[in-house]
C-alpha positions as CSV (number, residue, x, y, z in Angstrom):
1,X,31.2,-12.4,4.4
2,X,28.5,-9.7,6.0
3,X,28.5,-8.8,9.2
4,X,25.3,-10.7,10.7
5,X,22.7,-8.8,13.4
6,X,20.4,-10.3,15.8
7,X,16.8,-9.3,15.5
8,X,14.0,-9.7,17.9
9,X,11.0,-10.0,15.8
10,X,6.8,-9.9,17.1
11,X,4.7,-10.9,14.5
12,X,1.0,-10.3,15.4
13,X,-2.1,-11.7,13.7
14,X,-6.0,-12.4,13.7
15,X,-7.2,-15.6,13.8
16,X,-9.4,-16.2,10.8
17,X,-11.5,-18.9,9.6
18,X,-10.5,-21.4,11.8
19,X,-11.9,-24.7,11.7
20,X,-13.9,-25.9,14.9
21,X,-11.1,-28.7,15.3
22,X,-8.6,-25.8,15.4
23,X,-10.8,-23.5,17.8
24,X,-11.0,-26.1,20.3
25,X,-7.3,-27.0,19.9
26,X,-6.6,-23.7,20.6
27,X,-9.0,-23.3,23.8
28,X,-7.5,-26.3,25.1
29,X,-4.1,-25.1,24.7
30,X,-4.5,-21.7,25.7
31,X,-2.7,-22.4,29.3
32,X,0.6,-23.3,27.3
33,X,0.2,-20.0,25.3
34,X,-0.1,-16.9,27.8
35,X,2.1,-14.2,29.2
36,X,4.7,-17.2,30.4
37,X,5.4,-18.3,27.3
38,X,6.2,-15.6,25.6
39,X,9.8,-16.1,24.2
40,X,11.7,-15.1,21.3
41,X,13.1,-18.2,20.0
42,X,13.9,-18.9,16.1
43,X,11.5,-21.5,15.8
44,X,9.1,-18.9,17.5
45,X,6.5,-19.0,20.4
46,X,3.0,-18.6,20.2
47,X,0.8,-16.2,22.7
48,X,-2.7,-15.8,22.4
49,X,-5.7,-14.7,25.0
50,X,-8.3,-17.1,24.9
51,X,-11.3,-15.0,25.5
52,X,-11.8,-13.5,22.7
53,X,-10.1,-15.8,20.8
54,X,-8.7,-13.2,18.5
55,X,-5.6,-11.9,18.6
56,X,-2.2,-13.6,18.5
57,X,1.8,-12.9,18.3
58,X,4.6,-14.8,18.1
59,X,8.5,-14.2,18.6
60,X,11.1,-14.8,17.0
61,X,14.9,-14.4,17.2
62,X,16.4,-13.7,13.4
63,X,20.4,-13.8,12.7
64,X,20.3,-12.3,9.3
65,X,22.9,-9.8,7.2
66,X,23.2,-6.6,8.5
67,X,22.7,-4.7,4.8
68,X,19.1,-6.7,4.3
69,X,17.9,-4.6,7.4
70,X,15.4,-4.9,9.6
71,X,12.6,-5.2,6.5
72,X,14.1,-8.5,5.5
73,X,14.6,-10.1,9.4
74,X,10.4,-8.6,9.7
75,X,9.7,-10.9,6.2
76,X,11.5,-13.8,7.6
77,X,9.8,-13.7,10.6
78,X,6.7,-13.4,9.1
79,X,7.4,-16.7,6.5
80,X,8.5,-18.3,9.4
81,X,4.8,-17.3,11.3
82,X,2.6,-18.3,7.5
83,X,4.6,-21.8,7.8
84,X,3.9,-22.7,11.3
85,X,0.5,-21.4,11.5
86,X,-0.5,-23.7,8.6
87,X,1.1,-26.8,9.3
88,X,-0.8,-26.4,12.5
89,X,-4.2,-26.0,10.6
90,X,-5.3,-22.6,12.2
91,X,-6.2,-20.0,10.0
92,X,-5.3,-16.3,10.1
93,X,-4.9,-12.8,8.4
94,X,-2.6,-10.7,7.3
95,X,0.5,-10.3,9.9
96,X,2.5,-7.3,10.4
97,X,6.0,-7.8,12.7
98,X,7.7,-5.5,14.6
99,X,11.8,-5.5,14.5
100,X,14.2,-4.8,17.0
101,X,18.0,-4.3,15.8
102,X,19.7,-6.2,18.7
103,X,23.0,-5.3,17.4
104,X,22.1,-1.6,17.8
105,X,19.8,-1.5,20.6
106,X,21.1,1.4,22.9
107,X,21.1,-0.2,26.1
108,X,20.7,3.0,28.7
109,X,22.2,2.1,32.0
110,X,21.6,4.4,35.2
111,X,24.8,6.4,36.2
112,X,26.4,5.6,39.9
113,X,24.9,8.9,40.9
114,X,21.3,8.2,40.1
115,X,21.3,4.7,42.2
């Protein structure tokens, strides 16, 4: 068995084509999607601004083989992003993620002299 890593994953997108339904959906929602709920979970959470209603991210946490990398854990997260965004209805562009190797991560800590 491969060793498994834990990635962080932030998949942003543009909103695009949406449906009126799914604009006001989102407006009314808005409130439930702002800085506060931004987690990374693996079903993933959802952030957008409302005004413009333009942008959005959402997080994920991916537990995948180590040897697939960072690319693979960035195209899970991203299937992950295509599948919830369209069972919701809301239309969108091409995403691009960003990966972080939890496993790897150097953590710097502040030495007892610099406290």
């Amino acid at each position: 068995m491969s060793e498994q890593h834990t990635y962080r994953v932030i998949v942003r997108g543009t909103w695009d084509g949406l449906t009126d339904e799914a604009r006001a959906r989102l407006l009314a929602e808005a409130p439930e999607h702002g800085m506060t709920s931004m987690r990374f979970t693996e079903e993933g959470s959802l952030s957008y601004e409302p005004s413009p209603l333009k942008h959005f991210s959402m997080r994920y946490v991916v537990v995948s083989d180590a040897a697939d990398g960072e690319d693979m854990a960035g195209a899970i997260a991203e299937d992950r992003a295509e599948t919830a965004l369209r069972e919701l209805g809301y239309g969108f562009g091409e995403l691009r993620s960003t990966v972080t190797d939890l496993d790897t991560m150097k953590i710097n800590r502040k030495s007892a002299s610099r406290r």
